[in-house]
Each structure stands twice: as C-alpha cells, then as structure tokens.
N, C-alpha and C positions, 0 to 999 in steps of 0.2 A: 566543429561546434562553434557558434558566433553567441554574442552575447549583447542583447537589445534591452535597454531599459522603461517597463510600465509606466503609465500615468502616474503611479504610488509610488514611484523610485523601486519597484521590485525587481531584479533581473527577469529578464524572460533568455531561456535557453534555447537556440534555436539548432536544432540536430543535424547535421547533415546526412549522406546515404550511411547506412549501418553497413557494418562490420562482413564482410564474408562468411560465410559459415566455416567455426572449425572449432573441433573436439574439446567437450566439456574439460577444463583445466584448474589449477588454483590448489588452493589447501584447504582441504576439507575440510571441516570443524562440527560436522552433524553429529555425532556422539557426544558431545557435548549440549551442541544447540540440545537433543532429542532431553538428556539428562535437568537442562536450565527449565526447559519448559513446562517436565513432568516437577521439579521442586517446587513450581512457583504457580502454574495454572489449573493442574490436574492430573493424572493419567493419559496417556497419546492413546485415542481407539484406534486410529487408523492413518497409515500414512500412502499418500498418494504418492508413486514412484515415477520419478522420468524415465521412458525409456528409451527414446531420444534424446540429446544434449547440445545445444549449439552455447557456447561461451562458458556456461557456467550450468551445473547440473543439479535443477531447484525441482527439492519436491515440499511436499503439501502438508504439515502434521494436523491432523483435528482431532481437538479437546471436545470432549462430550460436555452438556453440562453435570453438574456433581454439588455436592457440599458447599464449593467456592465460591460457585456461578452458575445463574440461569443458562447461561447461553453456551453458544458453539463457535467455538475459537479458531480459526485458520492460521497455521505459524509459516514460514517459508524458513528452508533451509539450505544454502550453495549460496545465494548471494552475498554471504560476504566471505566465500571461498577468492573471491579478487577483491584488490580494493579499489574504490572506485578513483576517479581523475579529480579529487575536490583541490578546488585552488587553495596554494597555500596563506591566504590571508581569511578563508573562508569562516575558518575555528569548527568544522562540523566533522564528524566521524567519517570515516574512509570504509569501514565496514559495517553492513545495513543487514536486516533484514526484516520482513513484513510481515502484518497481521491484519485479519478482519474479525470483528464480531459479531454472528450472527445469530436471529433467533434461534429458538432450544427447537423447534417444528423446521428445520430448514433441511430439505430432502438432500441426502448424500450419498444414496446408494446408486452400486454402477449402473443400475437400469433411469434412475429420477437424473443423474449427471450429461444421461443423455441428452437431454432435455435445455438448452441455452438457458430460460428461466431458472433455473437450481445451479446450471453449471459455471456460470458469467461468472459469482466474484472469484472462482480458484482462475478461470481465466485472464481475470484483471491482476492477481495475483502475478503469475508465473513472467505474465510481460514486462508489468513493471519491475521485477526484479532482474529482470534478463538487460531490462532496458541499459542503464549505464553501462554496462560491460561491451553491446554491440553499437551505442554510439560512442564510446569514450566522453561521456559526462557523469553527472551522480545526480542524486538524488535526497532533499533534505528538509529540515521544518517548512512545511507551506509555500513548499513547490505543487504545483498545478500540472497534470497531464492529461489534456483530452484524448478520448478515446476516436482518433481520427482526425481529418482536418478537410470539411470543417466537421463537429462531432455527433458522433453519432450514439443511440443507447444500448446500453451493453446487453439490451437483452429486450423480447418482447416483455410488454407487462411495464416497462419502467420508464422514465424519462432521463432517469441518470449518465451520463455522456462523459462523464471526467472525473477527475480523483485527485484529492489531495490529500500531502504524507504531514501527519501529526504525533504528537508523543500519545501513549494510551493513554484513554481516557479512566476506563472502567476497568484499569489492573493495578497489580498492588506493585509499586515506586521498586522497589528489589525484582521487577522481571524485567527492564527497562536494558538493563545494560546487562553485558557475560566479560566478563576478562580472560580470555581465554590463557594468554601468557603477555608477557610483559609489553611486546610489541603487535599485538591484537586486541582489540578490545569492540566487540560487536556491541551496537544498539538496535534495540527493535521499536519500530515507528508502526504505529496503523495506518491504514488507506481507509478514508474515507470518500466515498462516492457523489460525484455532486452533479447539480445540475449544469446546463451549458452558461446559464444567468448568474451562477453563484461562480463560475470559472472568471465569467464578466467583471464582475462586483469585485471577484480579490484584485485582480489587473489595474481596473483602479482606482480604489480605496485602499485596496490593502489588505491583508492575511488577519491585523488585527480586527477592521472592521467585519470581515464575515464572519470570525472567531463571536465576536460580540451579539451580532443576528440568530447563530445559532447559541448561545448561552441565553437569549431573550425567547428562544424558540424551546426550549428545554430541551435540545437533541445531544447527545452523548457519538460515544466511536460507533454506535449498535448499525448495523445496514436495514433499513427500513425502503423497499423499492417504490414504494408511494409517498415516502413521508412530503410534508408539505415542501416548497420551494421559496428559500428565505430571500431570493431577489428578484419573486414577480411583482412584476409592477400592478400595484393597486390604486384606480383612479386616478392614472396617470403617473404617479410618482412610486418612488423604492420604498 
C-alpha cells in the first residue's frame, strides 16, 4: 500500500495486489454485533450467511422497517473480526463495520437478489468490508472507494460508481460504537454511494466541501439510485 496526497491535502490510498486467498479468521464478535443492533435499530428479519470466506467472514443483517424507522437497514458483521493496518498517528478505530439505508420497498428476497438492481448494495457491502483485510490498508471517515478503475455503476438503472464511509446519519448516537471488551471497541460507519463526479469533487476540495453540497442538496445516509448528482457541471461551472 503507497500513500499519494489529493489536490485537498487528502491521502489517497493506493492498494497494491491483494492478498491470497485464505480461510476466513479473526475473532468473532457477531453475537454481540447481532445483540447491539437488535438494542439500538430493531429486530434482525434476516440475516444473509457467507458460505464462502476469503479473509474474514461477513455476513449481511437486515433491519425491517418498524416503530424506529421507515427504512431498511443493511449491518455487516466479521469485519471487525481483524483489525485493520490504521497508522498509528491516524487516531481512527482499528475495528469497522458497515451499514446502508435503504428504502422500506427495497426487494430482498432470494429470487429479486438475483436480480444486480436489488442485489448491488449487499455487494458493495461485503467488498468493502473484505477490502482492508485482503490489501492490508483500512478504511475511515471520508475515504473514497471506486467501484473499479476507472469506475464503473454498481448496477443497471444507476450511475453511482463509488462510495464513501461516513458516521450514520439517520441513527440514534448510542448505535455508533459497541465496546465489546476493554481492548476492542467496534464502530459502525455508513457507505454512502456516489457518483464518479462527487468521488472528483472530494479529491479536490475536500470531504468537507461535498459534505456541504449534500447538506444544501437535503440528502441524508438513505441510498436513493437516481438521486440527483451534486457535482454536475451546470453551464459550465460546479
């Protein structure tokens, strides 16, 4: 892993070949994770099981909507069964794991998962949490991961190409972090999905200035696969 600095002074992390393939490892903490999620977001309807495991062995919990929440929650659980390689001058968490928001109509059954459209974000999911473990890097506030190089959309239907990890927007501050024991302490980030323009625009401006376009755009953690594209150029200019 080599480390090249943005137009905005942001690192850019540059991966080299990943990792060999070998048997899912680490220390569990899913009985836990399964228990933090059900105190803080809802009841787990279903959880999607690896049956394969290269690094680390992440599966999918989804939150129905309920009482708490319109929407439909994607949690990942096994990535922070390793910890990741964060430098130590970093100050970020060494155990991760991820979440998306989707709408409450968002098809999940095993026939509609067939389907790329419905299936992408558990996809986008499972990669990026797999990812640090099989290049030896991590993963943290308002880092940027296209989907490919150069990137491509994660799905027909959308233009969305890349993803950046954020704290939740739309949960309540008590689901954020799990202390599992004194020398583990998991936090959960969202993947929000972006376009290849808005991957542009944080490179170089900055994390805070696209933060800023989407707070002027009213967008939230929610995955919306049309929503509008907050750094197309209109009449020339951003």
């Amino acid at each position: 892993m080599s480390e090249l600095v943005s137009p905005s002074g942001n690192p850019i992390l540059r991966h080299g070949e990943a990792a060999q393939w070998e048997a899912a490892g680490g220390d569990s903490s899913e009985p836990r994770i399964s228990e933090h999620i059900q105190a803080h977001l809802g009841p787990v309807d279903v959880v999607f099981h690896e049956l394969v495991s290269d690094a680390v062995h992440i599966d999918v919990h989804v939150v129905r909507p309920g009482p708490a929440s319109s929407f439909v929650r994607l949690v990942t659980s096994g990535m922070s069964d390793r910890p990741m390689n964060v430098p130590a001058d970093a100050g970020a968490p060494r155990h991760l794991e991820l979440m998306v928001t989707l709408p409450a109509g968002w098809r999940l059954t095993q026939e509609d998962l067939k389907d790329e459209r419905w299936y992408w974000p558990i996809r986008m999911l499972k990669f990026l949490a797999r990812l640090p473990h099989k290049y030896d890097t991590w993963l943290g506030f308002g880092h940027t991961v296209p989907n490919g190089d150069p990137p491509e959309p994660y799905a027909p239907g959308t233009g969305l190409a890349g993803a950046i990890i954020l704290p939740p927007i739309t949960l309540p501050e008590d689901f954020q972090i799990l202390r599992v024991d004194p020398a583990k302490e998991i936090h959960f980030m969202s993947v929000i999905p972006l376009y290849p323009q808005e991957m542009d625009l944080k490179l170089r401006s900055g994390t805070q200035k696209l933060l800023e376009k989407f707070d002027k755009a009213g967008f939230s953690d929610l995955i919306d696969p049309a929503r509008t594209n907050v750094a197309r150029k209109r009449f020339g200019f951003f």
